[in-house]
PDB file with one MODEL, atoms N, CA, C and O in Angstrom:
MODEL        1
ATOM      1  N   UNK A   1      20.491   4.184 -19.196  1.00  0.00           N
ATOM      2  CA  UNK A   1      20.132   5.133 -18.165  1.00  0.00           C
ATOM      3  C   UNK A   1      21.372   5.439 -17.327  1.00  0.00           C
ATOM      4  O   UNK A   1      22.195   4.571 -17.037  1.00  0.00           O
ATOM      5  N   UNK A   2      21.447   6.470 -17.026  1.00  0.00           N
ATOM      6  CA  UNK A   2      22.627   7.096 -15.960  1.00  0.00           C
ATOM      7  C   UNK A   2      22.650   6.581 -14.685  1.00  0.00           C
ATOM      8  O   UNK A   2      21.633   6.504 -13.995  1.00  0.00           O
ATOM      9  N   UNK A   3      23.781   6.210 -14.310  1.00  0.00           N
ATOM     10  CA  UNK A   3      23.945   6.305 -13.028  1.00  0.00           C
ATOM     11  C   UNK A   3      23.061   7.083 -11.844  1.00  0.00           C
ATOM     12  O   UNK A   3      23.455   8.219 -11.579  1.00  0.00           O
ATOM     13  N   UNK A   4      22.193   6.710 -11.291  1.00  0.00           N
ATOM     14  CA  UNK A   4      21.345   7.510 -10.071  1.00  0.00           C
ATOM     15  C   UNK A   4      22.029   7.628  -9.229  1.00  0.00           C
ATOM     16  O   UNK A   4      22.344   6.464  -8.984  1.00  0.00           O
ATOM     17  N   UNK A   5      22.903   8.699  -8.047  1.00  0.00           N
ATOM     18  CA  UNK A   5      23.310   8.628  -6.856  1.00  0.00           C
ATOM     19  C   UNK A   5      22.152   8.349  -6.003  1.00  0.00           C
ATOM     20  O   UNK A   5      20.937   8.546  -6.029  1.00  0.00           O
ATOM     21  N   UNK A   6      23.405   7.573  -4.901  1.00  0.00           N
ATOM     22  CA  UNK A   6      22.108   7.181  -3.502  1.00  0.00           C
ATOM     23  C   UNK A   6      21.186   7.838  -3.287  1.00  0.00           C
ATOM     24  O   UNK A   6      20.007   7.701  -3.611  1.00  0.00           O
ATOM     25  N   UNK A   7      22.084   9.156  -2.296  1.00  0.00           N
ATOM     26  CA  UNK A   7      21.026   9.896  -2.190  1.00  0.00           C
ATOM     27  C   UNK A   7      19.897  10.508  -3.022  1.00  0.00           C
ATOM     28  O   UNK A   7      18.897  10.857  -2.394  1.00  0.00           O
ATOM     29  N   UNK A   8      19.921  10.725  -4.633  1.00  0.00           N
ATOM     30  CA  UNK A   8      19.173  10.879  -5.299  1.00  0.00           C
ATOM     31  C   UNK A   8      18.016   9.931  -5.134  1.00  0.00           C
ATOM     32  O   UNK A   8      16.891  10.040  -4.646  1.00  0.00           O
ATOM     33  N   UNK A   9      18.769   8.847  -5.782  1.00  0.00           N
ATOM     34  CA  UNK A   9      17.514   7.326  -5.502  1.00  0.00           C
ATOM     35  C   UNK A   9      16.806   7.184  -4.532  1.00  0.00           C
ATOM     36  O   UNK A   9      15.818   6.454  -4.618  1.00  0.00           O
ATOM     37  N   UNK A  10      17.103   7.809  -3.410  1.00  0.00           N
ATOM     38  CA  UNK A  10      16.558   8.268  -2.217  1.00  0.00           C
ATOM     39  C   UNK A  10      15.069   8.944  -1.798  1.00  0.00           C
ATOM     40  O   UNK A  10      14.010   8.650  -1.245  1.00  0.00           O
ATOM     41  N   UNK A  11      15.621   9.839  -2.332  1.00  0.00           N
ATOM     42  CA  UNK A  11      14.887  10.933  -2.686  1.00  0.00           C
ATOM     43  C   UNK A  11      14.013  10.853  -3.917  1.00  0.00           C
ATOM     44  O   UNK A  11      13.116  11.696  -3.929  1.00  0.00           O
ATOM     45  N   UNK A  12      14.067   9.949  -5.067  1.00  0.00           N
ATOM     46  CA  UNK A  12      12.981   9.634  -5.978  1.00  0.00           C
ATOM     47  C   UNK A  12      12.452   8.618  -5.056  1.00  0.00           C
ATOM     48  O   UNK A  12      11.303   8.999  -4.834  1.00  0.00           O
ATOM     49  N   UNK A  13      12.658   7.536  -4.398  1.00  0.00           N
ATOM     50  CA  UNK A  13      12.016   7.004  -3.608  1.00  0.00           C
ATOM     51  C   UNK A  13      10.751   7.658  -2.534  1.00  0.00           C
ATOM     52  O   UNK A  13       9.547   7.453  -2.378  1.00  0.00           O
ATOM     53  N   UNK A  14      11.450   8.258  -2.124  1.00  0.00           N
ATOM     54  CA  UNK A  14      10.825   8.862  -0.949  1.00  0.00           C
ATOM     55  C   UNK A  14       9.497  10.083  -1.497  1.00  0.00           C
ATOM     56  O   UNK A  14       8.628  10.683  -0.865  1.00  0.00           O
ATOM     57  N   UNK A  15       9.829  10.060  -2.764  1.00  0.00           N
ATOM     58  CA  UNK A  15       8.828  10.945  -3.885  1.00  0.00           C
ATOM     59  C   UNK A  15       7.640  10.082  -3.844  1.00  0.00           C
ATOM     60  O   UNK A  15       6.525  10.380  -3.418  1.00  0.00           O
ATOM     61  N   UNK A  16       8.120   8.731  -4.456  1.00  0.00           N
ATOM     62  CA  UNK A  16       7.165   8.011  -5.072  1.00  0.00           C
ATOM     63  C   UNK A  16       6.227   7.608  -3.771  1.00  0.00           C
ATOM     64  O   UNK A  16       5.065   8.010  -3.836  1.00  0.00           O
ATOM     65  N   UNK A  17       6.566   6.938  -2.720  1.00  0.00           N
ATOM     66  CA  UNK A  17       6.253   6.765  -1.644  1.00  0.00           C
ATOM     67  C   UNK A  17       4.686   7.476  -0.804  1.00  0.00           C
ATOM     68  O   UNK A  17       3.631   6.868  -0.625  1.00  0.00           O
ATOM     69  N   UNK A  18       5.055   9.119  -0.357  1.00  0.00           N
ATOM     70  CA  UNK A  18       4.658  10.063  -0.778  1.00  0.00           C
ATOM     71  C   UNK A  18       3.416  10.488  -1.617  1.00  0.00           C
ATOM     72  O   UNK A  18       2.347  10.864  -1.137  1.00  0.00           O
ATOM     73  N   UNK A  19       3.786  10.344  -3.264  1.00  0.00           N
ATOM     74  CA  UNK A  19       2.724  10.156  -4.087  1.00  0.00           C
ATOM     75  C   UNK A  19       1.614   8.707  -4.003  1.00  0.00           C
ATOM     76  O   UNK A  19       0.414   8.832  -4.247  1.00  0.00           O
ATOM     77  N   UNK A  20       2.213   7.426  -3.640  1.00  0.00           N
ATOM     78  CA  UNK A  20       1.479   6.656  -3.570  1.00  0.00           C
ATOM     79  C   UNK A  20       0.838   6.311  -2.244  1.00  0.00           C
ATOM     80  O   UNK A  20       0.315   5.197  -2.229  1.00  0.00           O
ATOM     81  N   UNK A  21       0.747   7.152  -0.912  1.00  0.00           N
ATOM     82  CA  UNK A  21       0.148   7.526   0.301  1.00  0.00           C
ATOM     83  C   UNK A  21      -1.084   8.903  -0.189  1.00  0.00           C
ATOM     84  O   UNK A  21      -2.257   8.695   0.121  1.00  0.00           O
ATOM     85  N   UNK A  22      -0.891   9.648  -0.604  1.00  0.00           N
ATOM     86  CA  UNK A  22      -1.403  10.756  -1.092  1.00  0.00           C
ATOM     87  C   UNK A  22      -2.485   9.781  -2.208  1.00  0.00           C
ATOM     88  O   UNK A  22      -3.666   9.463  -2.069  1.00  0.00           O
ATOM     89  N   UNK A  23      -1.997   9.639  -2.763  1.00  0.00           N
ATOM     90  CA  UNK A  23      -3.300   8.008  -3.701  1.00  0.00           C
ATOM     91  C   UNK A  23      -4.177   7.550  -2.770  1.00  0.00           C
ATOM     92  O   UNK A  23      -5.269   8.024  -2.457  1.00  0.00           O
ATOM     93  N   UNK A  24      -3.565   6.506  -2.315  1.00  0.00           N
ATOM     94  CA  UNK A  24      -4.611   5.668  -1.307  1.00  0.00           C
ATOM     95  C   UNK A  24      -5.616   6.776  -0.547  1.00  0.00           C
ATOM     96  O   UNK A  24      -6.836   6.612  -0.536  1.00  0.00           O
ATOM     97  N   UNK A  25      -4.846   8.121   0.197  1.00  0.00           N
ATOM     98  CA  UNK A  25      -5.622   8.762   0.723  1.00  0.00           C
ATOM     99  C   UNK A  25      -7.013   9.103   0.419  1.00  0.00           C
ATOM    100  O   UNK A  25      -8.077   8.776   0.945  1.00  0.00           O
ATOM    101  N   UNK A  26      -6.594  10.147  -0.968  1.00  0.00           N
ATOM    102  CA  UNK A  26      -7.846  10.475  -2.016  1.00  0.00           C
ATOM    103  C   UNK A  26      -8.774   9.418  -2.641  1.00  0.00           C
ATOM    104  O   UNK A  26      -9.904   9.728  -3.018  1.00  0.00           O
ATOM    105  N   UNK A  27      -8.219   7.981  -2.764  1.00  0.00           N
ATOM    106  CA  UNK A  27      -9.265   6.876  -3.053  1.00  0.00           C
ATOM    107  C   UNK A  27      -9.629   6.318  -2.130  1.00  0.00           C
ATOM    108  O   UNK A  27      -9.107   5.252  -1.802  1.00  0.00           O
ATOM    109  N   UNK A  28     -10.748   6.939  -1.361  1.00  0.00           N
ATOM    110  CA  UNK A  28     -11.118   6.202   0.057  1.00  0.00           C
ATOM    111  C   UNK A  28     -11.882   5.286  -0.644  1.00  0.00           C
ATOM    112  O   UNK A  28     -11.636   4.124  -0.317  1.00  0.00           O
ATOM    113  N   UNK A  29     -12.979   5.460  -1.756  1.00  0.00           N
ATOM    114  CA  UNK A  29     -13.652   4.601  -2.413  1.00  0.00           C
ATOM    115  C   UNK A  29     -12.947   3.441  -2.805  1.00  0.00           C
ATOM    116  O   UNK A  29     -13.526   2.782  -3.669  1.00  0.00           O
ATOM    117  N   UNK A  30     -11.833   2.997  -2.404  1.00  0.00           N
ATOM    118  CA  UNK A  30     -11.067   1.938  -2.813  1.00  0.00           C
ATOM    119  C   UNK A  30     -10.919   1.866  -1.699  1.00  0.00           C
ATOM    120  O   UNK A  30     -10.494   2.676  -0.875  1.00  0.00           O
ATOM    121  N   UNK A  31     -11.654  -0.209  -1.543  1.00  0.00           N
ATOM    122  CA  UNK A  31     -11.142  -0.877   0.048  1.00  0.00           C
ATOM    123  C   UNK A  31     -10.033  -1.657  -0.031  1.00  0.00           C
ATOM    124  O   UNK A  31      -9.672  -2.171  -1.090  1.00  0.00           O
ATOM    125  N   UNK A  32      -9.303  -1.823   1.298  1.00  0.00           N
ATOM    126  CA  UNK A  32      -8.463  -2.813   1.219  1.00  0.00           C
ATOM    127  C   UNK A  32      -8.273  -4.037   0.533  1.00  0.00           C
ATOM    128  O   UNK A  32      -7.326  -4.581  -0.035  1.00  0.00           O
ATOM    129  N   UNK A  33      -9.795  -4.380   0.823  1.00  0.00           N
ATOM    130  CA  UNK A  33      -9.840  -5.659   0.016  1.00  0.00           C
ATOM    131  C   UNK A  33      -9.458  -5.983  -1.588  1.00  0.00           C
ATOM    132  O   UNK A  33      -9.203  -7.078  -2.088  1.00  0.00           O
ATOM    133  N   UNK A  34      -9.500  -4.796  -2.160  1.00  0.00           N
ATOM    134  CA  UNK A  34      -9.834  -4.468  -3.957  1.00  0.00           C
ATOM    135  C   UNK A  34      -8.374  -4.420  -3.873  1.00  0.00           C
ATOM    136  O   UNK A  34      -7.755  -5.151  -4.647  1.00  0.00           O
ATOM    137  N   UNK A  35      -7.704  -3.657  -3.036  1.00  0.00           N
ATOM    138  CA  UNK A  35      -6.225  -2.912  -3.278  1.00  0.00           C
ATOM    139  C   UNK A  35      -5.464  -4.770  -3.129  1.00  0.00           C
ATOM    140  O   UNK A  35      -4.725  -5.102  -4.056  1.00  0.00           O
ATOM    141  N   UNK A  36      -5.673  -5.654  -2.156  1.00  0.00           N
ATOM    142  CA  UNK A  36      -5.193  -6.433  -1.689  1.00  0.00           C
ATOM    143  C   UNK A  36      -5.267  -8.188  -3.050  1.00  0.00           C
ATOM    144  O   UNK A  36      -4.476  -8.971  -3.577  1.00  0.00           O
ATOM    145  N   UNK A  37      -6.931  -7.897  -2.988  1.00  0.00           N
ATOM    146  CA  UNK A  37      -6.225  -8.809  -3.922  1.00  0.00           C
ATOM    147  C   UNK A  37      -6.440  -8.997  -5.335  1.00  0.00           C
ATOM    148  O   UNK A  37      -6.807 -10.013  -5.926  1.00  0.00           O
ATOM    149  N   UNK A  38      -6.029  -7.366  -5.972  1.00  0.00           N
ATOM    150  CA  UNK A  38      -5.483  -7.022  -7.109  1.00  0.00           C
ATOM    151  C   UNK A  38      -3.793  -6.887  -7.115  1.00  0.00           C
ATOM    152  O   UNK A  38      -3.000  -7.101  -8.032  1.00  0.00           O
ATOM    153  N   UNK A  39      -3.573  -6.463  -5.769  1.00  0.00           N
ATOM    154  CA  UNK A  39      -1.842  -6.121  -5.952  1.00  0.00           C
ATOM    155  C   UNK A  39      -1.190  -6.678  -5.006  1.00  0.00           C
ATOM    156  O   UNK A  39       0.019  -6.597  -4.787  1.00  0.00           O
ATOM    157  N   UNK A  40      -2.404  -7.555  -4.129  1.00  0.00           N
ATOM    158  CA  UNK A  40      -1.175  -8.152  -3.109  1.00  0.00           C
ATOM    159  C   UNK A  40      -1.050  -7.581  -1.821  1.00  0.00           C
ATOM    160  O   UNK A  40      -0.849  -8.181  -0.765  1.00  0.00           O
ATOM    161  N   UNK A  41      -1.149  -6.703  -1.955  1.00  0.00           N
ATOM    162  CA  UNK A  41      -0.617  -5.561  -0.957  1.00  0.00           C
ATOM    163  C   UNK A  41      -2.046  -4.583  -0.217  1.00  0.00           C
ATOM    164  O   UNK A  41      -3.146  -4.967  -0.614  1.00  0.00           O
ATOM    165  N   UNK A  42      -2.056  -3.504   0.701  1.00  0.00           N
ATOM    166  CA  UNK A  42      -3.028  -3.049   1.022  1.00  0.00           C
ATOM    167  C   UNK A  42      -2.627  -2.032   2.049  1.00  0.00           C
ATOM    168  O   UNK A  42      -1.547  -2.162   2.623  1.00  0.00           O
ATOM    169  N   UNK A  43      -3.528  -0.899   2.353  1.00  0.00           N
ATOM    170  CA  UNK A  43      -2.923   0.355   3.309  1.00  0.00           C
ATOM    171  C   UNK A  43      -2.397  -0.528   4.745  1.00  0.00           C
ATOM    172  O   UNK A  43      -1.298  -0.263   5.233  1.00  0.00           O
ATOM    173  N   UNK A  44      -3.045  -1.297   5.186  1.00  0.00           N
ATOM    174  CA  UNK A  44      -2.272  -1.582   6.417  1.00  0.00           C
ATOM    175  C   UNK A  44      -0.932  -2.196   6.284  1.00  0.00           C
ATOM    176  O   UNK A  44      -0.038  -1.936   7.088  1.00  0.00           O
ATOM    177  N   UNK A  45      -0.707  -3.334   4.885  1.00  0.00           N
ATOM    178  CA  UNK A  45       0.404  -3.761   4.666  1.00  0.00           C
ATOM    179  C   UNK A  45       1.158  -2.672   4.788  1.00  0.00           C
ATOM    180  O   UNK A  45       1.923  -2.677   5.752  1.00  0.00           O
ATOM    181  N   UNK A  46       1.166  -1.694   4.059  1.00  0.00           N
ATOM    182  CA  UNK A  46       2.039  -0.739   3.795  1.00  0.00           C
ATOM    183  C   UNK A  46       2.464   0.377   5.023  1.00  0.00           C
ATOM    184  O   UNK A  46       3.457   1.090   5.167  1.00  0.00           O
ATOM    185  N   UNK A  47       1.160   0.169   5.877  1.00  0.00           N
ATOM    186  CA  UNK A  47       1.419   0.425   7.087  1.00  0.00           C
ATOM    187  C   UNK A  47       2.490   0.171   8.137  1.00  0.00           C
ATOM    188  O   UNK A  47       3.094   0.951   8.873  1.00  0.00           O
ATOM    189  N   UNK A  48       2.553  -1.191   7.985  1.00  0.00           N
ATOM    190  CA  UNK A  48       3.409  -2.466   8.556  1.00  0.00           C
ATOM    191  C   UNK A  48       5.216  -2.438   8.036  1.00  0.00           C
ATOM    192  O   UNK A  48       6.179  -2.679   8.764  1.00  0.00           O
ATOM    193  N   UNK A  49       5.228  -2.186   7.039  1.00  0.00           N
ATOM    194  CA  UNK A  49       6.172  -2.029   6.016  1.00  0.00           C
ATOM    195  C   UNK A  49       6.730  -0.752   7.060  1.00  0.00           C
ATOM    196  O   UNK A  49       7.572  -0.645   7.951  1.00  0.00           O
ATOM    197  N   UNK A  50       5.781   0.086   6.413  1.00  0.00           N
ATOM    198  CA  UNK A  50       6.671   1.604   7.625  1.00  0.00           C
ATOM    199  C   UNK A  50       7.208   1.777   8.984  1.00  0.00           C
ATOM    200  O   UNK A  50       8.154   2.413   9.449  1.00  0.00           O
ATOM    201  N   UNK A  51       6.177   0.903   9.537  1.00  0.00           N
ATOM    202  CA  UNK A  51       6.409   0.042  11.052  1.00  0.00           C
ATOM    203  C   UNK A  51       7.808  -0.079  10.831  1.00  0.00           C
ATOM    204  O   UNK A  51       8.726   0.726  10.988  1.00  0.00           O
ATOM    205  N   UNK A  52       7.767  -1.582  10.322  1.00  0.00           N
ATOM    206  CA  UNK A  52       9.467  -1.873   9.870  1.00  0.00           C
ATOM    207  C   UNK A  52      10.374  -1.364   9.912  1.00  0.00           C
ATOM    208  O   UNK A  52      11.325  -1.693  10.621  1.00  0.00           O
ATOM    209  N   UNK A  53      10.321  -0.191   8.983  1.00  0.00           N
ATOM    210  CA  UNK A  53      11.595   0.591   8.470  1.00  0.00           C
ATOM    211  C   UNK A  53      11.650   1.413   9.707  1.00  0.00           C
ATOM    212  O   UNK A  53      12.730   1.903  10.036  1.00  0.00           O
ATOM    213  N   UNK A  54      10.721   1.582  10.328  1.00  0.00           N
ATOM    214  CA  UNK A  54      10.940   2.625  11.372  1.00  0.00           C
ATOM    215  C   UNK A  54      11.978   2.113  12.508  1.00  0.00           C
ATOM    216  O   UNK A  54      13.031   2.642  12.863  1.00  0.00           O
ATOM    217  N   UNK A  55      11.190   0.591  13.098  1.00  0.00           N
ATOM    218  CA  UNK A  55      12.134  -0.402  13.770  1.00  0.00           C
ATOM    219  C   UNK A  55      13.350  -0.639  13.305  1.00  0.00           C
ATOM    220  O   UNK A  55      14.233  -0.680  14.161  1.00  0.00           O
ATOM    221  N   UNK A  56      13.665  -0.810  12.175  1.00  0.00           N
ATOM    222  CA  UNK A  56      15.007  -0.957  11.791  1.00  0.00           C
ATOM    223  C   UNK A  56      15.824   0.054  11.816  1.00  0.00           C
ATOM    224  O   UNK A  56      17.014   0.052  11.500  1.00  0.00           O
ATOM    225  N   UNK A  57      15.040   1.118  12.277  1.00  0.00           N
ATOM    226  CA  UNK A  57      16.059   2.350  12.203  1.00  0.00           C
ATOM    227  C   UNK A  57      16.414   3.367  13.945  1.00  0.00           C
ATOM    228  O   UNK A  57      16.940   4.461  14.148  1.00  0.00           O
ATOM    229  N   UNK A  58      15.700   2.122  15.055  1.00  0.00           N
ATOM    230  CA  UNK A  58      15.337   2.464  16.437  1.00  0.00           C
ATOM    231  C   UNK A  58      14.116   3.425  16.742  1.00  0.00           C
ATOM    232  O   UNK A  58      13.846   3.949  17.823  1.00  0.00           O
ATOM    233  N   UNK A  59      13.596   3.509  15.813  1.00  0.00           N
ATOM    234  CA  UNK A  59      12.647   4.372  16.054  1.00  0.00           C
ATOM    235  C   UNK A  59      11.324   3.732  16.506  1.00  0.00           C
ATOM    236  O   UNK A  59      10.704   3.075  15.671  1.00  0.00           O
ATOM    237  N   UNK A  60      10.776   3.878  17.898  1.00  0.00           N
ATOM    238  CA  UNK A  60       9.461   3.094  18.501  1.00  0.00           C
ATOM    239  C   UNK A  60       8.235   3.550  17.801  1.00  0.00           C
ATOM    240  O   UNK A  60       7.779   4.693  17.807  1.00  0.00           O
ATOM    241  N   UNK A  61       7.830   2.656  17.285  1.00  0.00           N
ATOM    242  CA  UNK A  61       6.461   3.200  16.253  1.00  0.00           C
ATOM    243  C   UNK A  61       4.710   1.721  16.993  1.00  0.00           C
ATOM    244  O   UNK A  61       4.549   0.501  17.040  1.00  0.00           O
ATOM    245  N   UNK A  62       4.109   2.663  17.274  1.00  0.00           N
ATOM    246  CA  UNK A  62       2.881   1.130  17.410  1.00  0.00           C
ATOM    247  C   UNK A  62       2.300   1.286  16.367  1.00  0.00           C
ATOM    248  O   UNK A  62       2.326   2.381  15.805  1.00  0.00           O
ATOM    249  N   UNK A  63       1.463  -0.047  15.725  1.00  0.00           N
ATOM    250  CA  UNK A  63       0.763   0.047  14.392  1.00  0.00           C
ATOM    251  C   UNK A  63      -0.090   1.254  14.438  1.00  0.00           C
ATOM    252  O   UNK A  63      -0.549   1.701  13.387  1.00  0.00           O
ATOM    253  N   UNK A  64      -0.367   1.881  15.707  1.00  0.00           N
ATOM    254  CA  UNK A  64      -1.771   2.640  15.253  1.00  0.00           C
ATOM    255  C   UNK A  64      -0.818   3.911  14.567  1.00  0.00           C
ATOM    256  O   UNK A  64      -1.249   4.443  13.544  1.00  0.00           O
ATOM    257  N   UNK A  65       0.385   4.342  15.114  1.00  0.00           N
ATOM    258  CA  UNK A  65       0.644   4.880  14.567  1.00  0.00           C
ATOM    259  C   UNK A  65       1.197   4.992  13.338  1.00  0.00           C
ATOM    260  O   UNK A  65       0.968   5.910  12.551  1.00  0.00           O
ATOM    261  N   UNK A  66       2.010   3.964  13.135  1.00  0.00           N
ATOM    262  CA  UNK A  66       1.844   3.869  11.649  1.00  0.00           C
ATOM    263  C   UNK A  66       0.877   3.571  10.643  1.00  0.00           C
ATOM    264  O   UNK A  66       1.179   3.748   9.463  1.00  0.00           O
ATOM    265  N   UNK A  67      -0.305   3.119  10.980  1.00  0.00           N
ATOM    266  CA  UNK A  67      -1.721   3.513  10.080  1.00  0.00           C
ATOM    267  C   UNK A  67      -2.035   4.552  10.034  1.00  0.00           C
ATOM    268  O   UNK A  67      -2.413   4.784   8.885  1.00  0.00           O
ATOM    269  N   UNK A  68      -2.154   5.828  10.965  1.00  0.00           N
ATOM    270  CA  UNK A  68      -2.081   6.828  10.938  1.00  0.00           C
ATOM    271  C   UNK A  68      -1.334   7.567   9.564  1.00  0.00           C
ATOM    272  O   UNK A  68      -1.772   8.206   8.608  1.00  0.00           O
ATOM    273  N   UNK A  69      -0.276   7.222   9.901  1.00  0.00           N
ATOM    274  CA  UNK A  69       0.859   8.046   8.604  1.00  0.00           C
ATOM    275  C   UNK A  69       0.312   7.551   7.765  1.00  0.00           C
ATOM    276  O   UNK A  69       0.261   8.233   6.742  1.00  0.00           O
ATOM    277  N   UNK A  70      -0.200   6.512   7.724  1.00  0.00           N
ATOM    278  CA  UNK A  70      -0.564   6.055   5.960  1.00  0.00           C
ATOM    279  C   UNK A  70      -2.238   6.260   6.031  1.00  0.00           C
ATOM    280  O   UNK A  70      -2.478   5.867   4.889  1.00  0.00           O
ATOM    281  N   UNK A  71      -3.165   6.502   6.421  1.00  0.00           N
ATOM    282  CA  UNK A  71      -4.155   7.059   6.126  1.00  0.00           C
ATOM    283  C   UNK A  71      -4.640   8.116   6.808  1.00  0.00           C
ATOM    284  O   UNK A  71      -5.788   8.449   6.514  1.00  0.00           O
ATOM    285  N   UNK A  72      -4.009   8.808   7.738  1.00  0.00           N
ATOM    286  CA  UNK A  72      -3.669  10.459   7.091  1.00  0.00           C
ATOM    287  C   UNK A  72      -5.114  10.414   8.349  1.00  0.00           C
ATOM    288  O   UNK A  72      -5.678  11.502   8.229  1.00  0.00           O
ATOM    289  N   UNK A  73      -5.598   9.846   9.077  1.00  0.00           N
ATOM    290  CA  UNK A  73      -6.436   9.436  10.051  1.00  0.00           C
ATOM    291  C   UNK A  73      -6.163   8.330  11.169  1.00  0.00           C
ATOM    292  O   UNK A  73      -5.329   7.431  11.070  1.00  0.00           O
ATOM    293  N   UNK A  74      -7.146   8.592  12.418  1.00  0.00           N
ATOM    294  CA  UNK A  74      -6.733   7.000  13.124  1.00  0.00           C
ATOM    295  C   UNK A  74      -7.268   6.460  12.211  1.00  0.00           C
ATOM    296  O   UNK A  74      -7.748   7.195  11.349  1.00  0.00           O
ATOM    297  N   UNK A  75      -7.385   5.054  12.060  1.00  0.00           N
ATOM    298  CA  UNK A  75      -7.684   3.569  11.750  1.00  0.00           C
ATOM    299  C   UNK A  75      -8.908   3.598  11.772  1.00  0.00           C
ATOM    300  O   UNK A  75      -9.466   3.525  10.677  1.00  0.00           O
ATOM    301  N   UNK A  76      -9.675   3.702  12.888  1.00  0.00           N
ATOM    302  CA  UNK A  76     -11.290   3.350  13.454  1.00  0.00           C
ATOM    303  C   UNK A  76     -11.797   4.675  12.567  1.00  0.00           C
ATOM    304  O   UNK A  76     -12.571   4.699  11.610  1.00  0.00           O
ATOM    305  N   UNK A  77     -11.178   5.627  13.142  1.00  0.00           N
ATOM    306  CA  UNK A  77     -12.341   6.864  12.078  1.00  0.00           C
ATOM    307  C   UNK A  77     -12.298   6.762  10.697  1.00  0.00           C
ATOM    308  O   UNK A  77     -13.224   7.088   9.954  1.00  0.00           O
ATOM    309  N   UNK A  78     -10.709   6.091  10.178  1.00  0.00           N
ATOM    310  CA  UNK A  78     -11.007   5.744   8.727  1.00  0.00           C
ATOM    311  C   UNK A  78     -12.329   4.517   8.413  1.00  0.00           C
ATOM    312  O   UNK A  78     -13.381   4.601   7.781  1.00  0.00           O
ATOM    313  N   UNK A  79     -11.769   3.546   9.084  1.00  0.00           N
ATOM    314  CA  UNK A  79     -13.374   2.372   9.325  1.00  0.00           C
ATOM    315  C   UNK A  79     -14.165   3.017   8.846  1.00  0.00           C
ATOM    316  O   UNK A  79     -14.457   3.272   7.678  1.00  0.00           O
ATOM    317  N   UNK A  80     -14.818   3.513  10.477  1.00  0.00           N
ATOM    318  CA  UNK A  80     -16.070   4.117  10.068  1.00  0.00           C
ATOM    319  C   UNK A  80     -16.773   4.962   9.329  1.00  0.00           C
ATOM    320  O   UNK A  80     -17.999   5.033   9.247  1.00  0.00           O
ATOM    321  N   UNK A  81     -15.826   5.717   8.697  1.00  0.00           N
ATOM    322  CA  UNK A  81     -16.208   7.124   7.596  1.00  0.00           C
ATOM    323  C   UNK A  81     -16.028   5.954   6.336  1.00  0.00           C
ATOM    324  O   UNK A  81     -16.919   5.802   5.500  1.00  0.00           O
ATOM    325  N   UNK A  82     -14.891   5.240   6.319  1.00  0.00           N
ATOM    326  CA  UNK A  82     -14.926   4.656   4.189  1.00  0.00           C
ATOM    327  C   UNK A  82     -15.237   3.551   3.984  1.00  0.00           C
ATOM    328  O   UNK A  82     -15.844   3.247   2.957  1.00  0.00           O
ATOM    329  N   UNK A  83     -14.865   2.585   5.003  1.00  0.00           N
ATOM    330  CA  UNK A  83     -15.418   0.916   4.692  1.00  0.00           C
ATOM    331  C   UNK A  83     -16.465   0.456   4.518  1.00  0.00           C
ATOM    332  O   UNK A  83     -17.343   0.560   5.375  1.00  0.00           O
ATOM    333  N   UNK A  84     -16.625  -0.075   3.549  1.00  0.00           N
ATOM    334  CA  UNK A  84     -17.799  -0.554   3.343  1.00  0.00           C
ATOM    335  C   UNK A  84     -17.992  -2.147   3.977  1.00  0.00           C
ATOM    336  O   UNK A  84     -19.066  -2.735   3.854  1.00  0.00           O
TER     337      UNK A  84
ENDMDL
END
């Protein structure tokens, strides 16, 4: 395989990312719990994760808002509309 530049790798990153937020979105029928411990992982993890990167980059983020970005809703209205 070729050499990827950064910024490319970047930018397929930031693709995939993206596509796999846009996922979780459309599978509301999929709970945390299923996502979590099949892969480990789960929308708020990934939530948290963004948190992170955001902090590491000075940018003030509170979890609600980064659950937000990742389910595309607050938190509580996601609750109450998909959780079972």
């Amino acid at each position: 395989m070729a050499e990827i530049p950064d910024a490319t790798r970047t930018e397929l990153e930031a693709a995939a990312f993206r596509r796999l937020v846009k996922h979780f979105r459309e599978r509301t029928d999929v709970q945390n719990l299923d996502v979590m411990n099949l892969a480990g992982f789960c929308r708020n993890c990934l939530s948290k994760w963004y948190r992170a990167a955001a902090t590491e980059r000075g940018i003030e983020m509170s979890d609600a808002e980064a659950r937000e970005t990742i389910y595309g809703m607050p938190y509580d209205e996601w609750k109450a509309t998909y959780q079972k």
